[in-house]
N, C-alpha and C positions, 0 to 999 in steps of 0.2 A: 597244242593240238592243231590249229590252225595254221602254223608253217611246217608241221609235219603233211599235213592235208597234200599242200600245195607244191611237197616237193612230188608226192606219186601221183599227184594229178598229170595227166599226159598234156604235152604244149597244145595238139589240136583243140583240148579240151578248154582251156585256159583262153585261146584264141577265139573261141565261139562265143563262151560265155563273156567276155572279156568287150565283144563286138556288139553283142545284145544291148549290158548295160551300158555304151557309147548311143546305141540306137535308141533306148526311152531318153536319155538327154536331148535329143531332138538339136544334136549337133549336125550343122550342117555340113560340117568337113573334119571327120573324128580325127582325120590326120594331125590334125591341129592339136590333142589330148595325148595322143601316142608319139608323135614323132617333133613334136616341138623343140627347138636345139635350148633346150634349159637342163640345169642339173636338179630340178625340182625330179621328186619323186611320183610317179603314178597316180599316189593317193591325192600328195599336194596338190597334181596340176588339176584332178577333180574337184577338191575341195575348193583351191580358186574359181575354178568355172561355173561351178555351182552357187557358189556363194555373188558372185558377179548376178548371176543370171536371180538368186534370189531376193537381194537386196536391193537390183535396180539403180544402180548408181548412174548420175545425169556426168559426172565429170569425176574420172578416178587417176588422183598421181601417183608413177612408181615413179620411184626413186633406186637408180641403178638397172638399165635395159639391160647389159651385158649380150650376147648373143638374140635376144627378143624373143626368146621363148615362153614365157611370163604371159609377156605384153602380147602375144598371139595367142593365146589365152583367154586372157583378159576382155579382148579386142570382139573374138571369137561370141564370146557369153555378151556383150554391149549387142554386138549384131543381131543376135537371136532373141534380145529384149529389144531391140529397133530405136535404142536410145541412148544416148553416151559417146565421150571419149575419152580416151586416155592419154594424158601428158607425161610422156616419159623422159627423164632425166638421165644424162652418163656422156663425162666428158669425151669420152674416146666408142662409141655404140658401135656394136659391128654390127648391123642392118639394112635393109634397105627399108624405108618409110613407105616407096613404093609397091611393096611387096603386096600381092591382092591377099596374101595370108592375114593383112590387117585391117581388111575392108572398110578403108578408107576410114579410119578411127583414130589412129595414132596420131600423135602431133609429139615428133621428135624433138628436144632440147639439146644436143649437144653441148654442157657445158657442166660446172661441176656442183654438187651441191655443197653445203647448203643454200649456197649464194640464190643457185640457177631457180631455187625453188617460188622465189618471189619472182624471178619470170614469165612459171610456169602459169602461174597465180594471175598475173595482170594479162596474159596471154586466153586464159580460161573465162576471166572475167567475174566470175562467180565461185564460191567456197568449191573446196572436192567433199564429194560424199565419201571417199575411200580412199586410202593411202594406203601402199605397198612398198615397205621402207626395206632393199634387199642390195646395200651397197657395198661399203668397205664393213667389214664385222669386226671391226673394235670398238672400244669402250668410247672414244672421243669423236669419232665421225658419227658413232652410229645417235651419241647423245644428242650432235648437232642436228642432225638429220632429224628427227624426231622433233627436237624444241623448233623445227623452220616449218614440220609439216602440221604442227600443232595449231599455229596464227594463222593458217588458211583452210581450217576443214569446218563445216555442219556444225551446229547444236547436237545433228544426232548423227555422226561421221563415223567410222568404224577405220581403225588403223590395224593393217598385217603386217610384221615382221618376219621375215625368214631367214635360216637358221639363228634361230631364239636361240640353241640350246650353247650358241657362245657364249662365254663370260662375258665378255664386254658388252655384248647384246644384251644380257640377259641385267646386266648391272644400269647400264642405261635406263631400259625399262624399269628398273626398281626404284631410281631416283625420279623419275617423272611421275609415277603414281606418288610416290611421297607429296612432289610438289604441286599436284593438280588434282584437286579431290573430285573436279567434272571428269576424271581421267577412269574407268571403269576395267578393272585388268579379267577379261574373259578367260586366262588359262590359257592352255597348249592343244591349238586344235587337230593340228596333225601332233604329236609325239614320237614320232621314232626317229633317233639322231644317227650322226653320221658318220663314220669315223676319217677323221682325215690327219694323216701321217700319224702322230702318237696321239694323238686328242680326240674324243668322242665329244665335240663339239659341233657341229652343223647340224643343217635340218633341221625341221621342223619349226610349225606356225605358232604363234604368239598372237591371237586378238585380244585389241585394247576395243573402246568405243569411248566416245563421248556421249553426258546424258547424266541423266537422274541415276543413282543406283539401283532404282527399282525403276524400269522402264514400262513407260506409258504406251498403251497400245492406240489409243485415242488419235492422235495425229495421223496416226495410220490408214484407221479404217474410216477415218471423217470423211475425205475423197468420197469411198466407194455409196456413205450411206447419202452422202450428197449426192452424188450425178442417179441415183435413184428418187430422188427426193422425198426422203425421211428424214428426220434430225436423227443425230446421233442420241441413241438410247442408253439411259440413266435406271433405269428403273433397277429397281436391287432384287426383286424375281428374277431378274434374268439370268441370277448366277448359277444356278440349279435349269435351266433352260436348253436342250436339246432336243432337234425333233427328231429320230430314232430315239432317244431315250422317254419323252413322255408318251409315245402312241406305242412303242411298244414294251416298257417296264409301268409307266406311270405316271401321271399327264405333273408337273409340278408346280408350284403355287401361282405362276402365271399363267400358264394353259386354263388352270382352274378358274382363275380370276377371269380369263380370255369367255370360259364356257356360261358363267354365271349371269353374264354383261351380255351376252347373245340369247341367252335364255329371256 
């Protein structure tokens, strides 16, 4: 239904609305989302931007700049969060670092992984919060490339793969989750693959994460309850706890508790 939609949708149409949703991203140069020189898909380079922008990453390494459409990207969502950068890896990069498309974020690596990745590492100084592993798509780079970005990410690091929907991509990945139970396999977050010569292989995102299998929200929101100073709340009323839902369905056993104590 929806790519029948989209073929008798008119381009002007497609253009506007297309421009809107660039505009609530609160992108500062949408050019950067449309016209980035990457073979990532529309969806993909959103999903990267977005996810950049919403996870916050202090230091994120790809692995494989190619043309730097990615890493423009990438760079693009660090700026609009006012924190970060990105160490990009690729022996032969056709880029310019000084390009103001990477607002001063990039830190180029010229050289090859997996080697160059403990570079990247002693150059950054501190773990990466995020890995973007988008190199050679075989089974034996892609394995390497992932066991080198593994010894330098977070406790709670989040790793993308693109085009997952390779064999060798996708085998790599199966051998790691094997071997590393802190290794969390998120699933296929974009899914639509790509055909290239006889193979519907490429395309599409693979997040992993590191972490607990049931993830703790707690580290997260300790920050916020602190610089307010409150301790992080325990109470087990809270779980039943929303303010639209007790003033307007029913106040619930801690509103209640809240009301009894004021009386």
């Amino acid at each position: 239904m929806i790519a029948r939609l989209r073929r008798v949708i008119p381009r002007s149409v497609k253009t506007r609305v297309r421009g809107f949703l660039l505009d609530q991203l609160h992108v500062a140069d949408t050019s950067v989302l449309t016209d980035a020189p990457t073979e990532m898909s529309l969806e993909e380079r959103l999903f990267l931007y977005a996810f950049v922008r919403g996870t916050e990453p202090a230091n994120v390494l790809e692995i494989g700049t190619g043309q730097g459409g990615s890493t423009m990207v990438i760079a693009a969502a660090l700026e609009e969060n006012n924190v970060g950068q990105v160490f990009s890896i690729d022996p032969s990069p056709r880029t310019d670092p000084h390009d103001e498309r990477y607002r001063g974020r990039l830190v180029q690596i010229p050289a090859s992984s997996p080697e160059a990745v403990d570079k990247a590492a002693a150059i950054a100084g501190v773990p990466f919060d995020l890995a973007l592993i988008d190199g050679i798509h075989i089974y034996k780079q892609t394995a390497k490339d992932l066991d080198a970005a593994l010894t330098h990410l977070t406790e709670r690091a989040y790793i993308l793969l693109h085009d997952s929907f390779h064999f060798g991509v996708s085998e790599a990945i199966r051998e790691a989750l094997a071997a590393d139970q802190g290794l969390i396999d998120c699933g296929y977050v974009c899914r639509t693959p790509r055909p290239v010569g006889d193979l519907v292989t490429h395309a599409g995102f693979r997040l992993l994460r590191r972490g607990a299998e049931v993830d703790d929200p707690a580290p997260l929101v300790q920050p916020m309850w602190e610089s307010l100073g409150k301790p992080l709340p325990h109470d087990r009323a809270l779980i039943n706890h929303d303010f639209w839902y007790c003033e307007a369905i029913e106040p619930c056993d801690y509103c209640k508790a809240a009301l009894v104590h004021d009386a």
